[in-house]
NUDO-738794 format. One record per residue (C-alpha): residue number from 1; residue in three letters; x, y, z. Coordinates in steps of 0.2 Angstrom, whole numbers. Example, Ala and Ser with C-alpha at 12.3 -4.5 7.8 and 13.67 -1.06 7.14 Angstrom:
% NUDO-738794
1,ALA,62,-22,39
2,SER,68,-5,36
This chain:
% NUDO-738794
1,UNK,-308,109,-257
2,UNK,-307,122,-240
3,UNK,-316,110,-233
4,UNK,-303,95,-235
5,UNK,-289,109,-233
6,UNK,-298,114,-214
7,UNK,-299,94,-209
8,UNK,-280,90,-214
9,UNK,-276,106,-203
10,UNK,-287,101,-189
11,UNK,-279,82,-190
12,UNK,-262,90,-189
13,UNK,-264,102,-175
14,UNK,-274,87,-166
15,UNK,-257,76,-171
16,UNK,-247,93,-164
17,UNK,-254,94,-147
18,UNK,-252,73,-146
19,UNK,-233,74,-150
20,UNK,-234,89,-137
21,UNK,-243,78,-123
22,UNK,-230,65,-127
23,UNK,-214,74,-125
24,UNK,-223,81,-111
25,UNK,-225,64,-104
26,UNK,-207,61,-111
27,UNK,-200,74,-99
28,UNK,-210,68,-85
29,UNK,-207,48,-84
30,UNK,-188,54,-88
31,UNK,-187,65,-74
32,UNK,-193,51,-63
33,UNK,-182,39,-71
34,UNK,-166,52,-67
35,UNK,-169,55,-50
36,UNK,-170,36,-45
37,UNK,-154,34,-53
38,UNK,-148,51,-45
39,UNK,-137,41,-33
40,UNK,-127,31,-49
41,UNK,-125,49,-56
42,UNK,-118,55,-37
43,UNK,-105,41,-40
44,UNK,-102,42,-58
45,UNK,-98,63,-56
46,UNK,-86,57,-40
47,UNK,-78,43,-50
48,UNK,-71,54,-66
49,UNK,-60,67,-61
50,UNK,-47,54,-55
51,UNK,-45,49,-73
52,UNK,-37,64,-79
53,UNK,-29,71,-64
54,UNK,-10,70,-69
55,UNK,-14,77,-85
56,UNK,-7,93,-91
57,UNK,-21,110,-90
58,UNK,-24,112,-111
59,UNK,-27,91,-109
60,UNK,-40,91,-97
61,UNK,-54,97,-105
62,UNK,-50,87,-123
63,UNK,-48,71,-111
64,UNK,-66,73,-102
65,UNK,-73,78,-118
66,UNK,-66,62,-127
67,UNK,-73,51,-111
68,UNK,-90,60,-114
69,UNK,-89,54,-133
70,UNK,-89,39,-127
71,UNK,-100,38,-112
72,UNK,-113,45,-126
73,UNK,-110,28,-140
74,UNK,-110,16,-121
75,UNK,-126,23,-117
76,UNK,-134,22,-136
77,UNK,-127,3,-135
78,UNK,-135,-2,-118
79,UNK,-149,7,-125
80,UNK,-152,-3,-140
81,UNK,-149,-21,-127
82,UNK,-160,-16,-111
83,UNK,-173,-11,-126
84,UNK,-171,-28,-132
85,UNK,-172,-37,-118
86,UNK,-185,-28,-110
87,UNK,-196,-32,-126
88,UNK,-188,-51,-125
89,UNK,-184,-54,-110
90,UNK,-189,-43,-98
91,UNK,-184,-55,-81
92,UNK,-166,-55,-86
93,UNK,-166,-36,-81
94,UNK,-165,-39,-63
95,UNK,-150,-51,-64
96,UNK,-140,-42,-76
97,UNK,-143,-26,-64
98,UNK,-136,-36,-50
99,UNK,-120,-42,-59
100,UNK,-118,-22,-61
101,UNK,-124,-19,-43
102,UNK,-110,-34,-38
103,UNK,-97,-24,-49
104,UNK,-100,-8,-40
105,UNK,-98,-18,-23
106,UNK,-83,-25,-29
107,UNK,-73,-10,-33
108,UNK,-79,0,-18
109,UNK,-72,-15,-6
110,UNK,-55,-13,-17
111,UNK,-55,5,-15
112,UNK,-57,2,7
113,UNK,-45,-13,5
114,UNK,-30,-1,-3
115,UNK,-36,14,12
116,UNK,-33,2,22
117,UNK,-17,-6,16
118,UNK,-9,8,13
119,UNK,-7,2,-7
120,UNK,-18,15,-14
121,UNK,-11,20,-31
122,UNK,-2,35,-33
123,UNK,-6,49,-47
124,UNK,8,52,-61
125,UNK,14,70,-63
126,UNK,10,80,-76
127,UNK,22,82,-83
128,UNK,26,62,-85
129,UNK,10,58,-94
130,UNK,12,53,-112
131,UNK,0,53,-126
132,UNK,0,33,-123
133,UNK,-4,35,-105
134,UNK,-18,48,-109
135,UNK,-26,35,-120
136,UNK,-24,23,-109
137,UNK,-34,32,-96
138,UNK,-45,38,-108
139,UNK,-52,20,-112
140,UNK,-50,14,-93
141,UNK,-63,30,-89
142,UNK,-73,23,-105
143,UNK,-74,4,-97
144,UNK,-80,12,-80
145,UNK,-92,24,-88
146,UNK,-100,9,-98
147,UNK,-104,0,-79
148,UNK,-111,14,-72
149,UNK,-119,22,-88
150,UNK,-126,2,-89
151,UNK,-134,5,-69
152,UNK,-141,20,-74
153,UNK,-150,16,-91
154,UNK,-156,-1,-82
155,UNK,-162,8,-68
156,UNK,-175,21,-76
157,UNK,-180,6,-90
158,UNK,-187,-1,-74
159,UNK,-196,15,-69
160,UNK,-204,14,-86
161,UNK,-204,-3,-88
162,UNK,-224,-3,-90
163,UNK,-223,10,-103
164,UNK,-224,5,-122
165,UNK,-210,4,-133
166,UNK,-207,19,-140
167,UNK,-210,28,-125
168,UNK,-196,19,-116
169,UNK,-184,24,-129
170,UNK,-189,42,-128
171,UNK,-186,42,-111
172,UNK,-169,32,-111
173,UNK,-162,43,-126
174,UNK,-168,60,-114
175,UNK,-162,50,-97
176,UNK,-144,46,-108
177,UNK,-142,66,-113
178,UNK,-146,74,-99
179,UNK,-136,62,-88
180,UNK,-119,63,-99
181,UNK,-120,84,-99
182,UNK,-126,86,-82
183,UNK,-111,73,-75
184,UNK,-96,78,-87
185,UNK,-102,97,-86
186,UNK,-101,96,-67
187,UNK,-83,86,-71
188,UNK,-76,97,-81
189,UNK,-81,112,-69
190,UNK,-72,104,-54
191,UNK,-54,98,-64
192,UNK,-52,115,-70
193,UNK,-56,125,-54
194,UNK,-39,126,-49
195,UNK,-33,134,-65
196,UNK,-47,147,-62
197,UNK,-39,150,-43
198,UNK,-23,149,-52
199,UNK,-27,164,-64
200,UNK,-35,173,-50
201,UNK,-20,175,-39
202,UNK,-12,184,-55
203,UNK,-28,198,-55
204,UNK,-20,214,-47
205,UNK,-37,213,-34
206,UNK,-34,208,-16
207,UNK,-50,200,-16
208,UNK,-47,189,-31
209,UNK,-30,186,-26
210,UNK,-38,177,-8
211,UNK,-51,170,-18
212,UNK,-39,161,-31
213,UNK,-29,155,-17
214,UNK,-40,148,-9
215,UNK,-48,140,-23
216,UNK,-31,133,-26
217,UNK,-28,127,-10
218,UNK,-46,118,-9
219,UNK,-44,109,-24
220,UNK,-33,94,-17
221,UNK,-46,92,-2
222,UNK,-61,92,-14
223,UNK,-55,80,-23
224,UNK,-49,69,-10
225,UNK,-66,71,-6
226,UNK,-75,67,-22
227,UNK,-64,50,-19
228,UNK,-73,45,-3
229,UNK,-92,50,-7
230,UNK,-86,41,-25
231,UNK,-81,26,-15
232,UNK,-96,26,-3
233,UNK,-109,27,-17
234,UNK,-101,13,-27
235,UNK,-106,5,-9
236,UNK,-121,10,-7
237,UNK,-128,10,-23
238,UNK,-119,-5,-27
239,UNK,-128,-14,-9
240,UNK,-144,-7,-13
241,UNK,-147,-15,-31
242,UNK,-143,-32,-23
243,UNK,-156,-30,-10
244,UNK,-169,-26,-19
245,UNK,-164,-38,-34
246,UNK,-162,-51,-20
247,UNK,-180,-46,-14
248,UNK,-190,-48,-33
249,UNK,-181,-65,-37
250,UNK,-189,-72,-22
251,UNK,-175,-70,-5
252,UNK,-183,-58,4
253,UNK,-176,-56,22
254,UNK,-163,-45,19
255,UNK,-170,-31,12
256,UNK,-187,-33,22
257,UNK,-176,-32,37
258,UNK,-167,-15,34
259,UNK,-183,-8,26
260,UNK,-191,-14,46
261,UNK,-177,-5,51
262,UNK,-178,12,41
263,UNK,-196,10,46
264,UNK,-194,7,65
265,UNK,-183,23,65
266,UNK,-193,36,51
267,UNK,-209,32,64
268,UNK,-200,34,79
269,UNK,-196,53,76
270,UNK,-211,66,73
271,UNK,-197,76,65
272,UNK,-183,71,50
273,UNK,-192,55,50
274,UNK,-193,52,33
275,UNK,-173,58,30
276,UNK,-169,46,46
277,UNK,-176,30,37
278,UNK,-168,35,20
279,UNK,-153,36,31
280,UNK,-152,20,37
281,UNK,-161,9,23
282,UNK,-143,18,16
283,UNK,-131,11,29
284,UNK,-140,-4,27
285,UNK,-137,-6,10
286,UNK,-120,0,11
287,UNK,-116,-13,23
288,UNK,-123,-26,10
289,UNK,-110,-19,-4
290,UNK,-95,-21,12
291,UNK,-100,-39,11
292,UNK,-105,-45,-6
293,UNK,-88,-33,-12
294,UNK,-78,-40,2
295,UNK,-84,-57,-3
296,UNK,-78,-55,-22
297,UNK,-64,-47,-17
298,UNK,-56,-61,-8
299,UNK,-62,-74,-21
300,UNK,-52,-60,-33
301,UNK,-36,-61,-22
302,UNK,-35,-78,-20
303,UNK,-36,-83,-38
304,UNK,-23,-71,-41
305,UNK,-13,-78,-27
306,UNK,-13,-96,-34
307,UNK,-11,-87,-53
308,UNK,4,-81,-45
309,UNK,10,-98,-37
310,UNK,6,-109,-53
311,UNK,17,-98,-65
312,UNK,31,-95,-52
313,UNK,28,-76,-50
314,UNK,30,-70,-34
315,UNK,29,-50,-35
């Protein structure tokens, strides 16, 4: 009897150390799966704030929290799909990741086209923001997230793509939390910054005083900010999926030329060689999401444009 009780602890503790080594290689496949998708999260963090700017200060945090509700029920739906196909149909990964990569593209080249226009849309105040219209921009922030959330999940399923089944979920489910704090913690952080200047500059301290000013007055620029590094990564990141989806369904040249290129100029200089090649393997890939966004942009425009003649609608 003390024997069988001693073997059924030392298969248990032989099970406990196992499920340790697994979540221990859990934690390390999903930390490599994060950081290749680290440039998605970069755009997914610049991308958010916009959709609740306009609210009112006791709104913002509810609306990010009601986006990051639903950013958690997209990620548990791709998960189940790219799970599916993966165990399915595996070479449909690269194609669907490159509608999403064209997607990005896409909305990057709108963004440059309405900089460039001059047709860039304004913000409602406040104080003109209706329940209606907060939903409204709830859902539109949802139907982003799911994109991005999509690019994301797809991403680090390839980086454990030879991994068995259950660990690919493990790491998904960690990849999804992580990624949904870590982005709508930093969102929340920078909407409500300027309500933190703002209660500064009431604190009978000098220092605080200068310190929420300035917090307030930083706030527009950060913002604009976060709007062209969100843009520029929907580019890049966008450009760079297609390059190197392009280059595993067989047309290679042009992401073997700008990887000649980064090359040419990492070896070229003994020092920052490495963050010179990443630099421009980058512009490279940002030029392809100018093109291939550029591309669908017009196609966009001009079905619009004939929409508009065939109905008779000419605003």
């Amino acid at each position: 009897m003390a024997g069988g009780l001693a073997a059924l602890l030392d298969d248990i503790a032989t099970l406990a150390k196992a499920a340790t080594a697994s979540i221990d290689d859990i934690g390390t496949v999903a930390g490599r799966a994060s950081a290749k998708a680290a440039a998605v999260v970069v755009d997914d963090t610049a991308v958010t704030p916009k959709y609740v700017q306009g609210f009112s200060p006791a709104r913002e945090l509810p609306a990010i929290w009601r986006i990051s509700k639903g950013s958690l029920v997209n990620k548990a739906i791709i998960i189940v799909l790219a799970l599916l196909l993966s165990q399915f149909v595996p070479w449909l990964l690269t194609p669907l990741l490159m509608v999403g990569g064209t997607y990005l593209a896409f909305e990057g080249a709108e963004k440059l086209w309405e900089w460039a226009t001059g047709h860039e849309e304004a913000e409602a105040a406040a104080t003109d923001r209706e329940p209606a219209d907060e939903d409204q921009m709830v859902r539109s922030a949802i139907r982003t997230d799911f994109i991005l959330s999509a690019e994301i999940m797809v991403i680090a399923l390839k980086e454990v793509a030879a991994e068995g089944l259950w660990m690919r979920a493990g790491v998904l489910v960690v990849v999804a939390v992580l990624i949904t704090a870590l982005v709508y913690g930093v969102v929340a952080v920078i909407v409500k910054l300027d309500d933190v200047g703002l209660a500064l500059t009431h604190r009978r301290s000098g220092v605080s005083q200068k310190v929420g000013a300035g917090l307030v007055q930083a706030m527009p620029v950060v913002l604009r900010v976060l709007s062209v590094v969100g843009t520029f990564a929907m580019l890049w990141v966008g450009g760079h999926i297609l390059l190197v989806g392009m280059h595993e369904l067989g047309f290679r040249p042009p992401y073997e030329f700008a990887h000649w290129c980064a090359e040419a100029v990492g070896g070229a200089l003994p020092v920052a060689g490495g963050a010179a090649a990443w630099i421009v393997e980058t512009c490279w890939s940002m030029v392809a999401g100018v093109l291939v966004g550029g591309l669908v942009l017009s196609v966009v425009h001009l079905v619009c444009a004939a929409r508009r003649r065939t109905t008779g609608n000419v605003d």
